[in-house]
N, CA and C atoms as an extended XYZ file, in Angstrom:
276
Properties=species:S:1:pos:R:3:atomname:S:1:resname:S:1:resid:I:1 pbc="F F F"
N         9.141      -29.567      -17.061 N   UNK     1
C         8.110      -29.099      -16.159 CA  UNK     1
C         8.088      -27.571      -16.172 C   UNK     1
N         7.088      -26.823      -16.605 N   UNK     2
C         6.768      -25.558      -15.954 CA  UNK     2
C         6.961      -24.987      -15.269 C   UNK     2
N         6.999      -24.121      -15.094 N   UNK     3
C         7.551      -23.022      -14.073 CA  UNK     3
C         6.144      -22.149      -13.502 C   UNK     3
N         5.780      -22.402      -12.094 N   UNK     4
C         4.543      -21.581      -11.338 CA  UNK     4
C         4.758      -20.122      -11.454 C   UNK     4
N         4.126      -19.364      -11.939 N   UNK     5
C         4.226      -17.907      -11.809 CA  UNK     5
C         3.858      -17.308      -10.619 C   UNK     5
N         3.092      -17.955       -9.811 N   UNK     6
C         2.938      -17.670       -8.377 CA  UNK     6
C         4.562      -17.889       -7.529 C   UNK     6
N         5.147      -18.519       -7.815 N   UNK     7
C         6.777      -18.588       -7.203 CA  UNK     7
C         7.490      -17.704       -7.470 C   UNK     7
N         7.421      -17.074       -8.443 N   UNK     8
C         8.511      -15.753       -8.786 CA  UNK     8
C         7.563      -14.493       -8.379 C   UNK     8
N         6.228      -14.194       -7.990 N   UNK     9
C         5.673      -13.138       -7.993 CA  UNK     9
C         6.123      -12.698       -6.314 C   UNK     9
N         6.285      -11.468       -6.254 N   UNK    10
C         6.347      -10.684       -4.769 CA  UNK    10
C         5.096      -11.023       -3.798 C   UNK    10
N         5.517      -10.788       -2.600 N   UNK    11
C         4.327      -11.325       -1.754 CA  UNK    11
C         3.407      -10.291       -1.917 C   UNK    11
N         1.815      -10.314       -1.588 N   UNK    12
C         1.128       -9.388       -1.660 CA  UNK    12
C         0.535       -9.030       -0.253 C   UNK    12
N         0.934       -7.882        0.394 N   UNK    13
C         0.522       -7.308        1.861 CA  UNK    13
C        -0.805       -6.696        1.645 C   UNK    13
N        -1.093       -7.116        2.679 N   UNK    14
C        -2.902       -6.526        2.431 CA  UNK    14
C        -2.878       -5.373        3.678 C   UNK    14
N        -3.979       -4.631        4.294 N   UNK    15
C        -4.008       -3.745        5.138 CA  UNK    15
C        -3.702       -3.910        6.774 C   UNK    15
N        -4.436       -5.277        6.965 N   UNK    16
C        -3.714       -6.060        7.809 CA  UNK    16
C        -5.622       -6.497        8.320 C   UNK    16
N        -6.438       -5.809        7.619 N   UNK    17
C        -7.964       -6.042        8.391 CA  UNK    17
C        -8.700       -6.564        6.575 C   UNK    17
N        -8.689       -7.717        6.951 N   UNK    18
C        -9.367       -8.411        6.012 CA  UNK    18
C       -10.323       -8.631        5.593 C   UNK    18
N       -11.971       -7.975        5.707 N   UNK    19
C       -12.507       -7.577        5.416 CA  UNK    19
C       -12.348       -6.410        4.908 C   UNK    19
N       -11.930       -5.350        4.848 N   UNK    20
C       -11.716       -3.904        4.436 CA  UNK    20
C       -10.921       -4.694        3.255 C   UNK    20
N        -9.735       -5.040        3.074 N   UNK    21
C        -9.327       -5.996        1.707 CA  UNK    21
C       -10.267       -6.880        0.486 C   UNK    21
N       -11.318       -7.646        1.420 N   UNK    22
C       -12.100       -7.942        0.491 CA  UNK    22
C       -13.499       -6.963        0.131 C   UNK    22
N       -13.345       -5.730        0.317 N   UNK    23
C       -14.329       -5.020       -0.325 CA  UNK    23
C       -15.331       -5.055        0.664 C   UNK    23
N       -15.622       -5.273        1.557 N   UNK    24
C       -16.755       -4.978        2.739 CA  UNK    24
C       -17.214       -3.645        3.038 C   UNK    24
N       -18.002       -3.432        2.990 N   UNK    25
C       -18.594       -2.179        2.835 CA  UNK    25
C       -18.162       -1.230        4.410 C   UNK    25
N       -18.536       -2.541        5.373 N   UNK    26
C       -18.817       -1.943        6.833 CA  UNK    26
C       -18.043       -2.850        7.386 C   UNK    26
N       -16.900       -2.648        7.655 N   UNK    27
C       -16.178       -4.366        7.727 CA  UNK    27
C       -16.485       -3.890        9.445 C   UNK    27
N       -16.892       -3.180       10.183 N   UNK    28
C       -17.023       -3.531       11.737 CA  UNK    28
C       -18.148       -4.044       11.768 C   UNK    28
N       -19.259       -3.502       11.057 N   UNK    29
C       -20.617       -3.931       11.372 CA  UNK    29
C       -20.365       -5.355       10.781 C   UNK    29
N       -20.082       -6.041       10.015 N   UNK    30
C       -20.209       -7.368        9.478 CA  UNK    30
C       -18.872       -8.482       10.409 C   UNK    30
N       -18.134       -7.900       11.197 N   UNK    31
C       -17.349       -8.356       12.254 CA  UNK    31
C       -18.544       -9.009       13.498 C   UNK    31
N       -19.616       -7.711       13.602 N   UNK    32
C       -20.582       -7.879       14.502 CA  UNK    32
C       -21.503       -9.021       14.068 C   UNK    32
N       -21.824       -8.553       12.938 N   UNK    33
C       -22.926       -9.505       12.254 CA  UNK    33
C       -22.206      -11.297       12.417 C   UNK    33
N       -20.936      -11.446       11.970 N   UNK    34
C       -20.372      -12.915       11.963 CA  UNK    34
C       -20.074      -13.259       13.763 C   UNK    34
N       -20.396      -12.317       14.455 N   UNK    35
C       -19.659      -12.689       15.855 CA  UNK    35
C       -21.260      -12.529       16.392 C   UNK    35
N       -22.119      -12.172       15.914 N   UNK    36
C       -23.693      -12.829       16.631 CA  UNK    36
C       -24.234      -13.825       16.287 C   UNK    36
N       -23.711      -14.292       14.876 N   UNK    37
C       -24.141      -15.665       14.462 CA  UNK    37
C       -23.618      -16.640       15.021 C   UNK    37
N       -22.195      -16.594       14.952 N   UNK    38
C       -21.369      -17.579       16.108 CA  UNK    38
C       -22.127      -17.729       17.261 C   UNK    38
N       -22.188      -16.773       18.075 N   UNK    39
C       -22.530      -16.859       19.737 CA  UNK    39
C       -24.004      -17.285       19.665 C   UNK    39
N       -25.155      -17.352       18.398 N   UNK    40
C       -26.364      -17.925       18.287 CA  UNK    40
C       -25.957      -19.635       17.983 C   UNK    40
N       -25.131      -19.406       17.561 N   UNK    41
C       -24.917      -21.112       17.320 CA  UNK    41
C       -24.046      -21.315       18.310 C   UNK    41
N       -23.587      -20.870       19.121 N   UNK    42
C       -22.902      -21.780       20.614 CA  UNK    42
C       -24.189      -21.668       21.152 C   UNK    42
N       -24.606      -20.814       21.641 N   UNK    43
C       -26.144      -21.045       22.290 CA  UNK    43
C       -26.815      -22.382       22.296 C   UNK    43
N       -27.149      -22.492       20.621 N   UNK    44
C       -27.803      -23.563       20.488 CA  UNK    44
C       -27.662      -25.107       20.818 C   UNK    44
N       -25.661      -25.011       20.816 N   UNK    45
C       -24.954      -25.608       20.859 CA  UNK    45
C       -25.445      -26.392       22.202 C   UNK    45
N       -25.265      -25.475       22.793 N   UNK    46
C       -24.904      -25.496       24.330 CA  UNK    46
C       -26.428      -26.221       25.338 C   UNK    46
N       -27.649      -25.154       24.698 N   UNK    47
C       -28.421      -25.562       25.502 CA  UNK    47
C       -29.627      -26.466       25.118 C   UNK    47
N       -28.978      -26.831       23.719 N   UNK    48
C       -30.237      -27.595       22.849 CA  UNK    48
C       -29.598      -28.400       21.970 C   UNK    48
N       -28.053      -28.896       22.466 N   UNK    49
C       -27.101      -29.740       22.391 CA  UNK    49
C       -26.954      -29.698       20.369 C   UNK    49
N       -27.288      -28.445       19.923 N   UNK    50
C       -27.271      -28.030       18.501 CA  UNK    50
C       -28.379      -28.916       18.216 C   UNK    50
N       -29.638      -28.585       18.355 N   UNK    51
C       -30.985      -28.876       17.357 CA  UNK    51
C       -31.615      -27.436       17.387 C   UNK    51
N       -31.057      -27.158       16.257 N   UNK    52
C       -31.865      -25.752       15.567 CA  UNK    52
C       -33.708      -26.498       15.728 C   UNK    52
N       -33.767      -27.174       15.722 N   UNK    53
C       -35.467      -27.525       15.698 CA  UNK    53
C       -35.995      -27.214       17.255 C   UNK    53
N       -35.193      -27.795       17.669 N   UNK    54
C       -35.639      -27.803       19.421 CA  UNK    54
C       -35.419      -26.410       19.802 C   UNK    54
N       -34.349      -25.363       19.323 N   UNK    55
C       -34.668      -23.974       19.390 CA  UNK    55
C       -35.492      -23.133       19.551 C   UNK    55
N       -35.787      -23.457       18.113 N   UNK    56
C       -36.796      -22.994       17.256 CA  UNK    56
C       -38.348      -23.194       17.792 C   UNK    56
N       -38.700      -24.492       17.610 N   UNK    57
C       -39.636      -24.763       19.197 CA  UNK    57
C       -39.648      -23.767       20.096 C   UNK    57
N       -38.919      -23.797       21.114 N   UNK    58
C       -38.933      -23.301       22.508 CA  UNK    58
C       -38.805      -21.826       22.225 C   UNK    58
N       -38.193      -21.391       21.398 N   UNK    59
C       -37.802      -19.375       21.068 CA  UNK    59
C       -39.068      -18.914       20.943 C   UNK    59
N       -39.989      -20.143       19.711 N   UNK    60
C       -41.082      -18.949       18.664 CA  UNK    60
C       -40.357      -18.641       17.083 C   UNK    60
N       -38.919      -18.896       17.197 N   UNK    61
C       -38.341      -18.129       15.967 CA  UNK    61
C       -38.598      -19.208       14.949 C   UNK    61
N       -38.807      -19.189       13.747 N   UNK    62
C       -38.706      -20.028       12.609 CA  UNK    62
C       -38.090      -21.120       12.320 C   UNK    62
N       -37.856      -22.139       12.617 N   UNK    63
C       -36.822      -23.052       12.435 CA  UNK    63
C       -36.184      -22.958       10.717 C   UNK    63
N       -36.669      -22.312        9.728 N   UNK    64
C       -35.235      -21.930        9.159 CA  UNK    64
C       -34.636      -20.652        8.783 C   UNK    64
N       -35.844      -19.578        9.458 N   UNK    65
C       -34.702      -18.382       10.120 CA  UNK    65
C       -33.497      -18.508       10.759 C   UNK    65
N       -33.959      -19.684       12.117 N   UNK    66
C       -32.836      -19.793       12.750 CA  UNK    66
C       -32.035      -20.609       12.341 C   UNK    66
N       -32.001      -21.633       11.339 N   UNK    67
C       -31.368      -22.316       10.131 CA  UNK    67
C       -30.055      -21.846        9.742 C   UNK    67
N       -30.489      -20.655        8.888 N   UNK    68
C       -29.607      -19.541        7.995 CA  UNK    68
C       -28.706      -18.867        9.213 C   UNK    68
N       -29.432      -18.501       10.117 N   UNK    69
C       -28.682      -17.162       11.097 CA  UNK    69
C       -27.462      -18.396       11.260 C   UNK    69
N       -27.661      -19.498       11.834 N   UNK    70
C       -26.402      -19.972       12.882 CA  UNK    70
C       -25.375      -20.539       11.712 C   UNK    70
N       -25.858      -20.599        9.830 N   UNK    71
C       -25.065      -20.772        9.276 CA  UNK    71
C       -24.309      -19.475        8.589 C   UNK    71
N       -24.863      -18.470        9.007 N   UNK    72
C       -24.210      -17.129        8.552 CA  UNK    72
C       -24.780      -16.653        7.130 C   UNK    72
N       -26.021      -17.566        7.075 N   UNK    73
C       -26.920      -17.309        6.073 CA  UNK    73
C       -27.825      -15.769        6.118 C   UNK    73
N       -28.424      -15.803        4.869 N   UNK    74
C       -29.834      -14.791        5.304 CA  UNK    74
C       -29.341      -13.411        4.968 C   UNK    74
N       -29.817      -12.180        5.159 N   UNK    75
C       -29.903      -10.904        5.521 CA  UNK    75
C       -30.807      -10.646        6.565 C   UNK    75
N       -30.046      -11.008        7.767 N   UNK    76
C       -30.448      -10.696        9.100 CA  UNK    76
C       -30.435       -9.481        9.490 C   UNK    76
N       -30.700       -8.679       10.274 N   UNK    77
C       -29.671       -7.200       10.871 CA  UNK    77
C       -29.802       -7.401       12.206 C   UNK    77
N       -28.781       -6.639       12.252 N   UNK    78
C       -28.243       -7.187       13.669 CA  UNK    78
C       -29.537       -6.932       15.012 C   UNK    78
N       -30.423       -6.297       14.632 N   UNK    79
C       -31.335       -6.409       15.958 CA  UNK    79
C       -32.308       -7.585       15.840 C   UNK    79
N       -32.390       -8.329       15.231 N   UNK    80
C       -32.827       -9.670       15.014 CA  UNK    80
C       -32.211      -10.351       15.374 C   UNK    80
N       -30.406      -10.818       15.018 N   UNK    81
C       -30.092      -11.719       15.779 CA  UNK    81
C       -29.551      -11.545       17.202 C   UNK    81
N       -30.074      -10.215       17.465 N   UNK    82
C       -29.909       -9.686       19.082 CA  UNK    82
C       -30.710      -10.675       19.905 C   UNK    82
N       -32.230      -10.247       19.588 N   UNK    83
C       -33.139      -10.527       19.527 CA  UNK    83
C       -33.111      -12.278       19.636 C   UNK    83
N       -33.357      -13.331       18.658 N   UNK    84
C       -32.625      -14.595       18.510 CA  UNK    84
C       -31.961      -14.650       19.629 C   UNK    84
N       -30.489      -14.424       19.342 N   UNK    85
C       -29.814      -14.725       20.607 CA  UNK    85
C       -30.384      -14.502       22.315 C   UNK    85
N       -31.023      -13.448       22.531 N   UNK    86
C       -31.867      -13.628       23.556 CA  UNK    86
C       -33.387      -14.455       24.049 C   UNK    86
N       -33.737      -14.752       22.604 N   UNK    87
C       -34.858      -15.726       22.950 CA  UNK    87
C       -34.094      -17.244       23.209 C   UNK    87
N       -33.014      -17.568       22.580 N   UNK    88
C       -32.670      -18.992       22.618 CA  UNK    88
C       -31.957      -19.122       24.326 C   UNK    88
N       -31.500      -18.057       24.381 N   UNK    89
C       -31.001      -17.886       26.054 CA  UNK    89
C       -31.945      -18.209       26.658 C   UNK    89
N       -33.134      -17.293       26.664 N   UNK    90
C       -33.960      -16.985       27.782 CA  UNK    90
C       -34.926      -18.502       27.754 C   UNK    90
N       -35.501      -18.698       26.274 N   UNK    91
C       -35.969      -20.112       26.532 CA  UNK    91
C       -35.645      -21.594       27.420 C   UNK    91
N       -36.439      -22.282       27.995 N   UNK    92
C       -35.831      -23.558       28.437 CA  UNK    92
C       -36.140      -23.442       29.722 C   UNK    92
């Protein structure tokens, strides 16, 4: 049997902020960006028991704008899914 070369190699320490490791350009702004998509999809979660359709309905927003956003899809910026996130609130 072979021998794994991953078993004899040294551990590899990263910076300790993992985005900045994988090459992220803006790793706070894209912290923001993944933590408004989340809180758009608890939203939805929450008050439209997760039907991106029934959202989408009641917001005005696109049903697969809001599709992509709550899967972390798209090139959103963040005043859109500000935006989003306050229509799916305020709707209902």
């Amino acid at each position: 049997m072979t021998r794994d070369r991953l078993e004899e190699a040294p551990p590899v320490e990263g910076s300790g902020d993992f985005l900045a490791d994988m090459v992220y350009t803006d790793p706070a702004a894209t912290r923001r960006h993944f933590a408004l998509c989340a809180n758009l999809r608890v939203a939805i979660a929450e008050r439209y028991r997760g039907s991106v359709r029934a959202a989408a309905a009641v917001s005005g927003i696109a049903e697969t704008d809001l599709s992509k956003a709550v899967r972390g899809l798209g090139d959103f910026d963040e005043a859109w899914l500000v935006a989003a996130l306050e229509a799916t609130r305020k709707a209902r």
